[in-house]
C-alpha positions as CSV (number, residue, x, y, z in Angstrom):
1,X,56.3,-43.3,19.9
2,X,58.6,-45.0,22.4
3,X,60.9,-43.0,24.5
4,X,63.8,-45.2,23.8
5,X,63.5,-44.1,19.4
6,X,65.2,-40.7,19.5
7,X,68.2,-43.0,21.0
8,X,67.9,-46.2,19.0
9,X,66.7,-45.5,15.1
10,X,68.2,-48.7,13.5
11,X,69.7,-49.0,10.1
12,X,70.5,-52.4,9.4
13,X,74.2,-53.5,7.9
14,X,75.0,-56.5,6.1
15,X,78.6,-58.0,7.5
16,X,78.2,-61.4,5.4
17,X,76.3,-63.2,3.1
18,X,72.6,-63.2,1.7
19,X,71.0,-63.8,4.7
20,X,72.4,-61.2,7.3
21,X,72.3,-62.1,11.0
22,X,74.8,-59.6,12.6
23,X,73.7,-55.9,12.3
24,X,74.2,-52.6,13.6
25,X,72.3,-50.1,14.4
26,X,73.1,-46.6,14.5
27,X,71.3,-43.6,16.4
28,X,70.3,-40.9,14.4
29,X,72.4,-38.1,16.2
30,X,75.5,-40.3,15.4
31,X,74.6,-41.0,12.0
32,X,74.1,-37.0,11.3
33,X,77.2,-35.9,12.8
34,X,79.4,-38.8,10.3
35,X,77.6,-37.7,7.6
36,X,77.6,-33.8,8.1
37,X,82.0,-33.6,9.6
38,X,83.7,-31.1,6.8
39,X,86.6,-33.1,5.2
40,X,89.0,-33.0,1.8
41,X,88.4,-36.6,1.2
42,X,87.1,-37.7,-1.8
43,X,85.5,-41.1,-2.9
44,X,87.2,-42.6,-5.9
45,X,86.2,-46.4,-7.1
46,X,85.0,-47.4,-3.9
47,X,88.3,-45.9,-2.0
48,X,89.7,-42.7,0.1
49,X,91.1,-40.5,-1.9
50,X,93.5,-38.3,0.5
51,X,95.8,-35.6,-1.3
52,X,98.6,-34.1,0.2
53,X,96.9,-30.1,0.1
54,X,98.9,-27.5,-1.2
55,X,101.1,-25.8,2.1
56,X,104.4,-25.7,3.7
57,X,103.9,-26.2,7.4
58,X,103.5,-29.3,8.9
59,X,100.5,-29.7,11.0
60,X,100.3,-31.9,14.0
61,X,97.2,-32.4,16.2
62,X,96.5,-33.0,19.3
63,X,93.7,-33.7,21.7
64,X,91.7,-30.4,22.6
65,X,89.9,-31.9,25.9
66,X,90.2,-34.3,29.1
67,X,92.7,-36.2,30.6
68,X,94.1,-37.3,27.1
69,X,94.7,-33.8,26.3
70,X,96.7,-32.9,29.6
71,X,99.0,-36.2,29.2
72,X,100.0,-35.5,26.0
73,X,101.1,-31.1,26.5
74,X,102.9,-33.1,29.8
75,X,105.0,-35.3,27.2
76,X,105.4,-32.5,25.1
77,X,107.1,-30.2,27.9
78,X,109.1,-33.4,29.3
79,X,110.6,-34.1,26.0
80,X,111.3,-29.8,25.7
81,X,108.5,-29.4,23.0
82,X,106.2,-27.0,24.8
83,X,103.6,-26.0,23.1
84,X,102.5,-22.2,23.0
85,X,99.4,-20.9,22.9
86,X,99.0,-17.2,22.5
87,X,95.0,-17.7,23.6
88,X,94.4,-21.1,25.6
89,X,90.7,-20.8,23.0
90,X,92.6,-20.8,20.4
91,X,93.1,-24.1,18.4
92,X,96.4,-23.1,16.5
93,X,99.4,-23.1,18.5
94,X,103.4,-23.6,18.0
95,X,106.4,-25.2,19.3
96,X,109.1,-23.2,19.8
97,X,111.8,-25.6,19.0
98,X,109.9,-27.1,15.7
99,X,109.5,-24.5,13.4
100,X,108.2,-25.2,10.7
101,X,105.5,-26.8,12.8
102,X,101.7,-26.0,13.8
103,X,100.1,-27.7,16.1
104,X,96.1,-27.9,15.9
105,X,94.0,-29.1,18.7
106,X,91.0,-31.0,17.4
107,X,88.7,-33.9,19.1
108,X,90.7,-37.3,18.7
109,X,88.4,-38.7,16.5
110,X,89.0,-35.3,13.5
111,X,92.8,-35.4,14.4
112,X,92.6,-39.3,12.7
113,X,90.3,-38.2,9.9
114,X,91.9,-35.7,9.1
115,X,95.4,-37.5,8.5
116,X,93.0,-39.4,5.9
117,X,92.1,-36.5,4.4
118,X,95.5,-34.9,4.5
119,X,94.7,-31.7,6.7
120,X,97.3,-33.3,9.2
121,X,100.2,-34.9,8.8
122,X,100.8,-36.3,12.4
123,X,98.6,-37.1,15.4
124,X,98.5,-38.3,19.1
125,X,95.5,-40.2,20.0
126,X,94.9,-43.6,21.5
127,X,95.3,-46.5,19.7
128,X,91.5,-47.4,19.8
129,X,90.8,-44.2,17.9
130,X,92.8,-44.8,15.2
131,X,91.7,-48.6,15.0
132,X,88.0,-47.2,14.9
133,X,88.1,-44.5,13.0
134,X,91.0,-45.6,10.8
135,X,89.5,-48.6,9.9
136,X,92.8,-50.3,9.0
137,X,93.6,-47.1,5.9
138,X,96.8,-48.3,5.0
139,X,97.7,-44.1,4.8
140,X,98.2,-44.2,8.6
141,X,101.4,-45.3,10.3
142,X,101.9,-45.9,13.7
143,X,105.0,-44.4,14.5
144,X,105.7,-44.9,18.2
145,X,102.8,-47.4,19.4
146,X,103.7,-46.9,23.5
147,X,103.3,-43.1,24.8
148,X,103.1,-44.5,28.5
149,X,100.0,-43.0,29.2
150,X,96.0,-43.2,28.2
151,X,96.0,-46.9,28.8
152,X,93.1,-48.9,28.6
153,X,91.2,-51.8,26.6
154,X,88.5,-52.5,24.6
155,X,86.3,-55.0,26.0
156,X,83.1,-56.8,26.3
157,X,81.1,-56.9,29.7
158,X,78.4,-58.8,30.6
159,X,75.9,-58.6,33.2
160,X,77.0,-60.9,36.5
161,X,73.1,-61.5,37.1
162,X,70.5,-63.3,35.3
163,X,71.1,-65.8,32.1
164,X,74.9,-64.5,32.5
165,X,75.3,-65.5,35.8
166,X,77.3,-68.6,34.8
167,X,78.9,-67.3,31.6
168,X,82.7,-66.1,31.8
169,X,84.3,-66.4,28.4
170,X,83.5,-65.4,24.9
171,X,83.2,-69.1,23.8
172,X,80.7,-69.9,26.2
173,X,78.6,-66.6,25.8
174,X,78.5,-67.7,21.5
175,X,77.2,-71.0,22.5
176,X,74.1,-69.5,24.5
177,X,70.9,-70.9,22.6
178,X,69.2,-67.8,23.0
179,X,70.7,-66.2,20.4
180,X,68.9,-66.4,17.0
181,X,68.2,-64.2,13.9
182,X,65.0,-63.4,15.6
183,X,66.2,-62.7,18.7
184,X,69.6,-61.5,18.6
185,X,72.7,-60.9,21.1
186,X,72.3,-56.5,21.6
187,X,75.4,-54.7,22.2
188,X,75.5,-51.5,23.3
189,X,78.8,-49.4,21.8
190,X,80.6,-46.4,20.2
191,X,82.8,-48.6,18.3
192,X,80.7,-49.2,15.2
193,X,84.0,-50.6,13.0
194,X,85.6,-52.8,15.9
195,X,82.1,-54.0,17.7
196,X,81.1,-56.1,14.9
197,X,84.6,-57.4,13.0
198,X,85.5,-58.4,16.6
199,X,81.8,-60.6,17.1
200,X,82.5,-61.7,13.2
201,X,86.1,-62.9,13.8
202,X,85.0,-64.9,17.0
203,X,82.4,-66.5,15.6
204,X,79.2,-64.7,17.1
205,X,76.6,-64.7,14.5
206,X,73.7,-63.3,15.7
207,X,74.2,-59.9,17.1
208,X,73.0,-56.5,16.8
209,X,75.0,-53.4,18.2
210,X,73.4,-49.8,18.7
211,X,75.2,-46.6,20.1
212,X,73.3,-44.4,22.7
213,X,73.5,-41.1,24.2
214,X,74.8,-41.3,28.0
215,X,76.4,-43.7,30.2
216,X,76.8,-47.4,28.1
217,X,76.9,-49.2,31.7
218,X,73.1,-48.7,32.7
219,X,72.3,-49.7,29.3
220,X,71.5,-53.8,30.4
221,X,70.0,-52.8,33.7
222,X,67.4,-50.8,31.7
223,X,66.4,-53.4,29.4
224,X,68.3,-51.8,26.3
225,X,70.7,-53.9,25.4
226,X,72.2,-57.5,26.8
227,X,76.1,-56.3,26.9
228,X,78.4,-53.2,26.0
229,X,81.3,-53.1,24.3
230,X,83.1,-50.0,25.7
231,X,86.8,-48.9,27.0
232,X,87.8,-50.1,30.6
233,X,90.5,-48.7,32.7
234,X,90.5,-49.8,36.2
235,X,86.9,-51.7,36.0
236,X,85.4,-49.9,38.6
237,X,82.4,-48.3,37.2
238,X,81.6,-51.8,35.1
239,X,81.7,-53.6,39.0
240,X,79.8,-50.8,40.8
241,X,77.1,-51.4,37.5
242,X,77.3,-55.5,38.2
243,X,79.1,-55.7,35.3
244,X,81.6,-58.4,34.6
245,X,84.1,-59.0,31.5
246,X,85.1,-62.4,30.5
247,X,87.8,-64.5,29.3
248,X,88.3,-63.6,25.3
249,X,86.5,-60.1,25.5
250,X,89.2,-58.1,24.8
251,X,89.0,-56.4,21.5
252,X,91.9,-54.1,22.3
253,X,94.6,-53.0,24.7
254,X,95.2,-49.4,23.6
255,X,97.3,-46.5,25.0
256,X,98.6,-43.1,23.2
257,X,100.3,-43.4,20.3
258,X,102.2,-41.3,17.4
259,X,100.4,-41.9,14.0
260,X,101.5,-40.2,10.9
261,X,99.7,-39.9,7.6
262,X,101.9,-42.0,4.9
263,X,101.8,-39.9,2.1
264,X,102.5,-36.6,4.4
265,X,105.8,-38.3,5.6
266,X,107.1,-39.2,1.6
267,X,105.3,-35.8,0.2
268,X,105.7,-33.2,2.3
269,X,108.6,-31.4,2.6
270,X,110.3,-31.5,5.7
271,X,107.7,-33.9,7.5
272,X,109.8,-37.1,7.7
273,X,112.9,-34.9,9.7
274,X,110.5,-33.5,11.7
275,X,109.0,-36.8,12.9
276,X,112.6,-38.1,13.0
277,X,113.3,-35.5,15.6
278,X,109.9,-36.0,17.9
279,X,110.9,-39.5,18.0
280,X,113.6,-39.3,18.9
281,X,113.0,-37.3,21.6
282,X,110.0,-39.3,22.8
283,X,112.1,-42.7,22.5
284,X,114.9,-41.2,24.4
285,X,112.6,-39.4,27.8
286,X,110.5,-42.6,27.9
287,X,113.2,-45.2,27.8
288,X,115.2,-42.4,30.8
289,X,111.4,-42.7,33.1
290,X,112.2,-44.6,36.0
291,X,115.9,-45.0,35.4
292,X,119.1,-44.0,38.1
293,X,122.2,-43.4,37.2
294,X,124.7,-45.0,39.8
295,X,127.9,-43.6,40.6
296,X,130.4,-45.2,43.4
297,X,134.4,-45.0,43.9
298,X,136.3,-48.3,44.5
299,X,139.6,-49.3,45.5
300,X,140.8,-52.0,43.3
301,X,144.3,-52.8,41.1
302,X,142.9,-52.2,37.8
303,X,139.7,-50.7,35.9
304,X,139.6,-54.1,34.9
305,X,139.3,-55.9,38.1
306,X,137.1,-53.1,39.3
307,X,134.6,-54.6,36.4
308,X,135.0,-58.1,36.9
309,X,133.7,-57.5,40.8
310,X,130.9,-55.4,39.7
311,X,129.8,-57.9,37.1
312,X,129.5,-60.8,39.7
313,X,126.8,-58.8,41.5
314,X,123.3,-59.8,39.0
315,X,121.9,-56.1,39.6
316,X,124.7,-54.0,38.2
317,X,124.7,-55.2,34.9
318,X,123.5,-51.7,33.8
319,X,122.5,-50.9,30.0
320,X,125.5,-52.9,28.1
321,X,127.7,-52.7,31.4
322,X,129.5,-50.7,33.8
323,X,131.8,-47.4,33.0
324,X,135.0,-47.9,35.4
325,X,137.5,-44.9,35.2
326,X,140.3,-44.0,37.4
327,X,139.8,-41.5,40.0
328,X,143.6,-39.2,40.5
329,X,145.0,-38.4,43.8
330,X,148.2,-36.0,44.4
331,X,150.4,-38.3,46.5
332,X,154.2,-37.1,46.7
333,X,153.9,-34.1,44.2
334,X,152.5,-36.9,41.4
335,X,148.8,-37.7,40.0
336,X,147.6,-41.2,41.5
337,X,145.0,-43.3,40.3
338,X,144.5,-45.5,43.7
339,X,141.0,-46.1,43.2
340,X,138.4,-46.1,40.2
341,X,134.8,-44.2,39.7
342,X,131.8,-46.6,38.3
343,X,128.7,-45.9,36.8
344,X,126.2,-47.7,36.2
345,X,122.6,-47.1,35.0
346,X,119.7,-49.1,37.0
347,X,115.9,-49.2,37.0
348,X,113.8,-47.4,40.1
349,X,112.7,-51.2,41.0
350,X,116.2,-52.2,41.6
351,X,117.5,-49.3,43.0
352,X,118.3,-50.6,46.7
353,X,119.2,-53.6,45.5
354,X,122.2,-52.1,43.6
355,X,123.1,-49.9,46.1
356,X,123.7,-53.0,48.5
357,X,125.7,-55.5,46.1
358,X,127.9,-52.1,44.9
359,X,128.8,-51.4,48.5
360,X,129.2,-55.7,49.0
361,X,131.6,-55.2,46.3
362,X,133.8,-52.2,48.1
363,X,131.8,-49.4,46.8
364,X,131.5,-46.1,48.5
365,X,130.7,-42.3,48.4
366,X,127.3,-43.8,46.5
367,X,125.9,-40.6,44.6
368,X,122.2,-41.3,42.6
369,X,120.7,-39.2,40.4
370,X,117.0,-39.4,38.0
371,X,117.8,-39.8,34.1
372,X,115.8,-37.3,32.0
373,X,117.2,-39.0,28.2
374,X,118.6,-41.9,27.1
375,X,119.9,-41.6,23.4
376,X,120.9,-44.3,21.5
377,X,122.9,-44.1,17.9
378,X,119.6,-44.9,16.4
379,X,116.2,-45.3,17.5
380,X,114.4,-49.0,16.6
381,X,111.4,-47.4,15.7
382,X,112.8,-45.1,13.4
383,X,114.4,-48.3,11.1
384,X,111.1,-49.9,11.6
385,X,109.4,-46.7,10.2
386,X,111.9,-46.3,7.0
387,X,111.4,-49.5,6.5
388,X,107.2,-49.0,6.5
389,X,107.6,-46.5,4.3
390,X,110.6,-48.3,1.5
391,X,112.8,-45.6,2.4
């Protein structure tokens, strides 16, 4: 028996047409664990069959582990959503301020099957995880697609050495000769759904893609496969392997994300306020990260004027402009307004910048402070969301 067969026993998938050419193989492990997961979903004529289960509190899960996991309890406690756990081993815990919620912490990859299967009703994962394991379900909606944090992409990576010395895009790496039905293109991956619509969109024919325990990067220096398909943050570990990705590799740029389970948010009761209020909250701290708010008295002869000399200065624009009020002064027993308060709202990047033109422009006494929320009337994503659901 080789030693490569408890990692590679292959299974072979048709994508296309009688005479398949692109394959994928799956290990065994990985093949046992799909088949074995507990869920409520049923198969009916071909389709997922997710009904909304019988209970009236809203579940919301969240990653149990890692760096994914830590990110996301930080949003939470930013946007005044702590969660409380009574046992830190416990995977049941509330928030406080949403209470007719639970929270559940399960692996990222159960939190989006089990939206499908209606055990949850919202999630944060990345975006990759709900592309993979999703597998475009029409039942999920992504309600806010940028969390700020988890980012990374999904991406091809060649090795720099050898017959790929000279390759650097996607086009060029199809049109390699070696490729045939015989001899096909092997891809080492996790993503089983993306890995091969990605090659079968782009035009690769003949490929064959595998998972394996360990480290995908050592994969081509050991002979096991010619590429990987995996997640890349900074691109270290693919360079310090003499990896290399090309042009057109990228499958998918992915970050945290909100994701709801559609017939949760029109069933259950309660669900769609709920998820009105977390987005709300998360629209409001994220849109505040990195903004100053930028307050500055100045002489002038009306509020009026005031503006017009702030609104010649490009970096003091502000949100939808400045706020110009008058500032009082007891002069001879009488309230004065002899000079006028601004404030104006400007990004981190900007920040000295503004703080220059205000003062070219008569400002002084220049106070600054860090914005925690920025609320508008109504939140985009929460019109886009209604109008997801017909609502």
């Amino acid at each position: 028996m080789s030693p490569l067969q408890p990692y590679f026993q292959q299974c072979l998938f048709s994508v296309s047409g009688p005479c398949p050419s692109l394959y994928i193989s799956v290990s065994k492990r990985s093949f046992i664990s799909c088949c074995s997961s507990q869920s409520q979903t049923a198969v009916v004529n071909g389709k997922l069959d997710s009904r909304i289960a019988e209970r009236d509190e809203i579940r919301l899960g969240l990653p149990s582990k890692g760096r994914m996991a830590a990110d996301t309890l930080d949003l939470l406690k930013d946007c005044q959503l702590s969660v409380k756990q009574v046992n830190p081993r416990q995977y049941v815990a509330q928030i406080p301020q949403l209470s007719n919620l639970g929270v559940w912490f399960q692996r990222p990859k159960d939190i989006v099957r089990k939206l499908l299967s209606g055990d949850l009703d919202l999630g944060i994962v990345g975006l990759d995880t709900v592309s993979e394991y999703g597998q475009g379900n029409e039942d999920l909606i992504i309600v806010h697609d940028a969390l700020e944090y988890g980012d990374c992409h999904l991406s091809l990576a060649i090795p720099k050495y050898g017959i790929f010395e000279n390759i650097n895009s996607l086009k060029e790496l199809a049109r390699m000769p070696q490729w045939t039905v015989e001899k096909p293109l092997r891809v080492a991956t996790g993503f089983t759904y993306l890995g091969p619509k990605f090659m079968k969109e782009n035009g690769l024919k003949h490929v064959i893609f595998s998972t394996a325990d360990g480290a995908l990067e050592a994969a081509p220096a050991m002979g096991i496969a010619d590429a990987i398909l995996d997640l890349v943050s900074s691109g270290t570990t693919l360079r310090e392997n003499n990896l290399k990705e090309i042009e057109g590799g990228v499958v998918l740029e992915s970050q945290a994300v909100l994701v709801a389970s559609r017939k949760a948010l029109i069933q259950r009761k309660g669900a769609l306020d709920t998820t009105h209020e977390i987005l709300e909250r998360f629209e409001a701290h994220l849109r505040a990260i990195g903004q100053f708010m930028v307050t500055a008295n100045m002489r002038g002869s009306s509020a009026e004027e005031v503006a017009e000399r702030i609104l010649s200065q490009p970096s003091l624009a502000g949100l939808q402009g400045p706020t110009v009020s008058p500032v009082f002064s007891k002069r001879d027993g009488k309230a004065v307004a002899d000079c006028y308060a601004t404030v104006i709202c400007v990004p981190k990047k900007a920040l000295y910048k503004s703080v220059q033109q205000l003062r070219a422009v008569g400002g002084s006494g220049v106070l600054i402070s860090p914005l925690t929320y920025i609320f508008d009337e109504e939140t985009p994503r929460w019109r886009e969301l209604l109008s997801k659901l017909g609502l």
